[in-house]
TISERO-778172 format. One record per residue (C-alpha): residue in three letters; x, y, z. Coordinates in steps of 0.05 Angstrom, whole numbers, plus 5000, padded with zeros to 4 digits. Layout:
! TISERO-778172
alaXYZ ...
END
This chain:
! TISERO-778172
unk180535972353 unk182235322341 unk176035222295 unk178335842259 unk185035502247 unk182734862220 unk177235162164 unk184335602150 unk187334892147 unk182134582108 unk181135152056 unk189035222042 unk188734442038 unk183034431989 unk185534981943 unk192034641937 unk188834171907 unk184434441861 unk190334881837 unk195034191824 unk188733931799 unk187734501751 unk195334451726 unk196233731712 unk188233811676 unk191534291629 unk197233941618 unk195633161613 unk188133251602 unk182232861639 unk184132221623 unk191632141619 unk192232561699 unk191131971755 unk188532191828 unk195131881858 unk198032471807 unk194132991834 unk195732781911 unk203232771898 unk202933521869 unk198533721923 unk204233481976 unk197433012008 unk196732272005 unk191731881972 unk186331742019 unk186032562039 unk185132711969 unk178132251972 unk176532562032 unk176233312003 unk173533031932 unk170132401923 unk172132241861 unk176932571802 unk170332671758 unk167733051808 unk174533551818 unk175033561751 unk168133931750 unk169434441797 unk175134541768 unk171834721699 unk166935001732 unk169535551765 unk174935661705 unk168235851667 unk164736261719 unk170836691723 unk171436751649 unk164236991641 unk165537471701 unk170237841660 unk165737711587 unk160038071631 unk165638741661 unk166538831591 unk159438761560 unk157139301609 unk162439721588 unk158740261554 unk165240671527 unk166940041486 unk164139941419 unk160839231400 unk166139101348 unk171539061411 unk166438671451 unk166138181397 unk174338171395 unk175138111470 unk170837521469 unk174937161412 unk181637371450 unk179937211533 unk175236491500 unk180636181451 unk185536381508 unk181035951552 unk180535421515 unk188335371500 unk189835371567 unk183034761588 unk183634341535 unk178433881558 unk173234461578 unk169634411505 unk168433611519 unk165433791596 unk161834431566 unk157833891506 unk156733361562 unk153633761607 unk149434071547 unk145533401559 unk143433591625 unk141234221608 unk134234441633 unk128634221585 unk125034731540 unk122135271572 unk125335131637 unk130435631664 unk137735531670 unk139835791745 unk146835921777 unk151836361775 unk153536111709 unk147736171677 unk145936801711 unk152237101673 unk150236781605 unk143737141607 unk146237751623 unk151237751569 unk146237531523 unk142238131539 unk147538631529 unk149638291466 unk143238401437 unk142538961459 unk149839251428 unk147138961368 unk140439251357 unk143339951374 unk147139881308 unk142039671278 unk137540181287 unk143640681283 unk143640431207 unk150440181210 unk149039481219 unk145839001176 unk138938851201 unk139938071213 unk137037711273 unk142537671330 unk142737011342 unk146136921275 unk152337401296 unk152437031365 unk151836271328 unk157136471279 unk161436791335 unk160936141381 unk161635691320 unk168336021292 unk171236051360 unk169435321391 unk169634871332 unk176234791321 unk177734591390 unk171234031392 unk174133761329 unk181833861338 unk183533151309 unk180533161257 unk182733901234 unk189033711248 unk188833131204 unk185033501150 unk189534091154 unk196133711161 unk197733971226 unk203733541251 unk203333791320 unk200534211381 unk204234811378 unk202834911301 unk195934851317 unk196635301386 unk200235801337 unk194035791285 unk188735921347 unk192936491364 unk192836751291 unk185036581287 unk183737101355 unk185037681302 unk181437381240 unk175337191274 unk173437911294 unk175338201221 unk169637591192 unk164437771247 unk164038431231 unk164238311154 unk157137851171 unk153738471196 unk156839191176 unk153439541119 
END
């Protein structure tokens, strides 16, 4: 019993964390939040914080981690959902990822430096992650080529609708300065406002690419 009580102990204490962690991520970012930060908010002192997570790099990735794991969880429910057309795939993607990335600002920074350690050519990602990505790869394709050979879709290879998908919803958020500057966006919430505009105008340009 007294086991049982202290993994209890330890889980509750290492979930605070993460979820203080997770907070002060979204709202400082990875650089500006400081460990001593994230012990305060997690009602823990300094030295208990290293002793759950070696290092803030390291909680940072989990964190991001499992924010994308459950976010490709829910892109996979809705792939397999046969009673929804590919057209409302394609929106509930731009939606649930530029929702995502409003809320983990620094996710598209972790997602491109972990590109690097990606597994070389012909090697096989494996994970959960990864595992998901596949599968919604596969049902993606899948979607697609059904309208294809339904004749209402243009017959274009896939991976173009899926680059042009990725590229209209990411981009701005990998290059948010200099948009910003470009675009004379004073501020956060003008751009947060613009994102929020973009979740509706993305799908309409997507399916412009590939209906007949």
């Amino acid at each position: 019993m007294l086991k049982t009580k202290k993994g209890e102990q330890e889980l509750s204490t290492e979930e605070r964390i993460k979820e203080a962690a997770k907070k002060l991520f979204t709202q400082k970012g990875f650089e500006a939040t400081k460990t001593r930060d994230i012990a305060e908010a997690s009602g823990i002192n300094l030295a208990l914080l290293n002793y759950y997570f070696r290092s803030k790099k390291k909680l940072f990735e989990l964190v991001m981690k499992e924010n994308i794991q459950l976010f490709l969880g829910v892109i996979v429910e809705h792939f397999e959902n046969k009673n929804l057309s590919f057209e409302e795939k394609v929106a509930f993607v731009a939606d649930h990822y530029i929702d995502m990335l409003l809320e983990n600002p620094d996710l598209p920074s972790f997602v491109q430096q972990h590109i690097k350690t990606r597994p070389a050519p012909g090697e096989e990602a494996k994970g959960p992650a990864a595992q998901k990505i596949q599968l919604i790869r596969k049902y993606f394709i899948e979607d697609f080529e059904a309208g294809v050979k339904k004749g209402i879709y243009k017959d274009v290879h896939p991976m173009h609708v899926m680059a042009n998908l990725m590229g209209l919803i990411i981009w701005p958020f990998t290059s948010t300065t200099m948009l910003m500057a470009k675009a004379g966006i004073s501020n956060r919430k003008e751009f947060e406002k613009l994102m929020h505009q973009r979740k509706k105008m993305i799908p309409i340009w997507i399916k412009a690419m590939f209906e007949k």
